[in-house]
TORKOL-4160 file (C-alpha; in steps of 0.2 Angstrom, whole numbers, padded with zeros to 4 digits, m for minus):
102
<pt num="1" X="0259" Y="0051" Z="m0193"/>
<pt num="2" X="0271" Y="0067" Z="m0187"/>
<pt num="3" X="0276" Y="0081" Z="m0200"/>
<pt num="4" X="0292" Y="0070" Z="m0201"/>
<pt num="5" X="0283" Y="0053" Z="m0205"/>
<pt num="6" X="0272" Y="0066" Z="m0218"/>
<pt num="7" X="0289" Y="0071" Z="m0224"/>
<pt num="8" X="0298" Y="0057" Z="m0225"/>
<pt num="9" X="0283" Y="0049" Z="m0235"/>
<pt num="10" X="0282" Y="0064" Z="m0248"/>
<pt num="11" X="0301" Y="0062" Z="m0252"/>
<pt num="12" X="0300" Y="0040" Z="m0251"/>
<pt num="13" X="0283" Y="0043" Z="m0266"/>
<pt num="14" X="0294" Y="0059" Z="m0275"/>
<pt num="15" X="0312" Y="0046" Z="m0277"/>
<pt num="16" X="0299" Y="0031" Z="m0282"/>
<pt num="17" X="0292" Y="0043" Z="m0297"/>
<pt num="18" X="0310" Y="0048" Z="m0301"/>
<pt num="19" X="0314" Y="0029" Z="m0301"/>
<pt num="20" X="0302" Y="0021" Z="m0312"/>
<pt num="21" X="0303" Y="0037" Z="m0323"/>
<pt num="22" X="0321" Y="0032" Z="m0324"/>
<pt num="23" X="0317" Y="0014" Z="m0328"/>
<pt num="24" X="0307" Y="0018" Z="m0341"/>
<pt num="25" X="0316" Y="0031" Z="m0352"/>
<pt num="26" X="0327" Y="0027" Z="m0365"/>
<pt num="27" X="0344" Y="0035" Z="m0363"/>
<pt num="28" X="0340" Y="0043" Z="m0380"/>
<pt num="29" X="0324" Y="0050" Z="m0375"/>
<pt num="30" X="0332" Y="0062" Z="m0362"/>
<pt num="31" X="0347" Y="0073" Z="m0366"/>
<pt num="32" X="0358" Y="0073" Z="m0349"/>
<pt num="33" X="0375" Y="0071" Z="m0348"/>
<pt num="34" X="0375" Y="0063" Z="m0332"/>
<pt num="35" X="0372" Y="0043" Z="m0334"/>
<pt num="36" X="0356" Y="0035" Z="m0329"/>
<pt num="37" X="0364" Y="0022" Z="m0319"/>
<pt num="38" X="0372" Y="0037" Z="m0311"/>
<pt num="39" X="0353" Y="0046" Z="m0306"/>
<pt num="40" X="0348" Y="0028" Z="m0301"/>
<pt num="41" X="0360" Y="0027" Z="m0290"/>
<pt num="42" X="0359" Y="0044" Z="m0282"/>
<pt num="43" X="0338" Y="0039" Z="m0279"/>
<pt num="44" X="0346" Y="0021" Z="m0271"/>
<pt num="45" X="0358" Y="0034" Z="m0259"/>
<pt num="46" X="0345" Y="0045" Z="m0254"/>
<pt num="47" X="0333" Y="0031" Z="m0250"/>
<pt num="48" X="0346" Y="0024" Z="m0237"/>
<pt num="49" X="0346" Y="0040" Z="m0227"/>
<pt num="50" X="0329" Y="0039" Z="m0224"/>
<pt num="51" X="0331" Y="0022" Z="m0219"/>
<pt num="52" X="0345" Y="0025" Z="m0208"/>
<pt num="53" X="0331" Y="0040" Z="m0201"/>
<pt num="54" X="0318" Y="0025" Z="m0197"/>
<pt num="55" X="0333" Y="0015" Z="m0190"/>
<pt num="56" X="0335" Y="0030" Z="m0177"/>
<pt num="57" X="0320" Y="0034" Z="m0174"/>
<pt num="58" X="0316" Y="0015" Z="m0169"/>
<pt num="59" X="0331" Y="0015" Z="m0159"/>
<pt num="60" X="0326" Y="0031" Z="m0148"/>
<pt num="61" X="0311" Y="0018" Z="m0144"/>
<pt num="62" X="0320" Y="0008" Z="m0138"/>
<pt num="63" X="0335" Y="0016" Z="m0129"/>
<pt num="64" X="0329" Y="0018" Z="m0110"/>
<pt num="65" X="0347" Y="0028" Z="m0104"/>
<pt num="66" X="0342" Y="0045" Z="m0105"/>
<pt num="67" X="0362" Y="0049" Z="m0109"/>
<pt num="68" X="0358" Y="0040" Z="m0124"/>
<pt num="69" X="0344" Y="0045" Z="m0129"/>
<pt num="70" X="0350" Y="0064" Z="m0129"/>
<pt num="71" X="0362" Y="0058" Z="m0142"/>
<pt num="72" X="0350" Y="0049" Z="m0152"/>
<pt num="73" X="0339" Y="0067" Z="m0151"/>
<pt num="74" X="0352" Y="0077" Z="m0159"/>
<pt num="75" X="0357" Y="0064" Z="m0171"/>
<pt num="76" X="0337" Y="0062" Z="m0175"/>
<pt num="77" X="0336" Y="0081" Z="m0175"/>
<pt num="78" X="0352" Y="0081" Z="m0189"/>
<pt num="79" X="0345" Y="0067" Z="m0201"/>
<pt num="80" X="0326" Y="0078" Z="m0200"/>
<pt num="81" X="0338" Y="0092" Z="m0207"/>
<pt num="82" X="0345" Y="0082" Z="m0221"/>
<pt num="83" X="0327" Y="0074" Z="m0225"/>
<pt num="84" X="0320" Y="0092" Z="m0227"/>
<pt num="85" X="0338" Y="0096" Z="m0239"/>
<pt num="86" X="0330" Y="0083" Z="m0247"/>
<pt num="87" X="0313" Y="0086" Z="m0250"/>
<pt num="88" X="0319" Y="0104" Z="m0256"/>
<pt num="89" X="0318" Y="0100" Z="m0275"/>
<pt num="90" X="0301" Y="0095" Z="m0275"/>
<pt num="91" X="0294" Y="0111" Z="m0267"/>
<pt num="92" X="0277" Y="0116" Z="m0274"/>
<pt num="93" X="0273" Y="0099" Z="m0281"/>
<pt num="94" X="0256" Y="0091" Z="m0277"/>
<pt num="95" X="0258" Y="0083" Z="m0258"/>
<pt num="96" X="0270" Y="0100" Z="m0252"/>
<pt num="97" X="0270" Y="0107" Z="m0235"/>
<pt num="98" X="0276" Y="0125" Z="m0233"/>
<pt num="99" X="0284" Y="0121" Z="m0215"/>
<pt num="100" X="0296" Y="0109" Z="m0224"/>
<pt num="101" X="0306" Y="0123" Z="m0233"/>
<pt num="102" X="0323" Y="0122" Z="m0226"/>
């Protein structure tokens, strides 16, 4: 697994506590004014982009046109950048790497 893949599983486990910690509050129990529907969505949104990282990194796998894959480079090297935007919240917490601080 690369520093990526490590990443990329740190912030897949962080959303999944987040998730079923949402699932299993009571709207009462937690004073936010932002609707849990609302965070549950925002956990479902960040989810895709790392799909949509695996999606790309599959892809540059499979692409053999060197053109192409210079593309797929820089668009991998772009989502990497948002994946450790991501992961910034969750600095310090058990599982953290220092070289993932943006």
């Amino acid at each position: 697994m690369s520093g990526v893949d490590d990443l990329v599983a740190f912030v897949r486990a962080r959303l999944n506590e987040r998730e079923a910690l949402l699932l299993h509050t009571r709207a009462s129990d937690i004073s936010c004014p932002i609707p849990i529907s609302t965070l549950l969505a925002e956990v479902e949104a960040k989810r895709h982009i790392l799909d949509d990282y695996d999606t790309l990194v599959s892809a540059i796998r499979r692409v053999d046109d060197v053109e192409g894959n210079r593309l797929l480079y820089v668009r991998r090297e772009a989502r990497e950048s948002d994946i450790r935007w991501l992961a910034q919240p969750y600095a310090g917490q058990d599982g953290w790497r220092e070289e993932w601080r943006a």
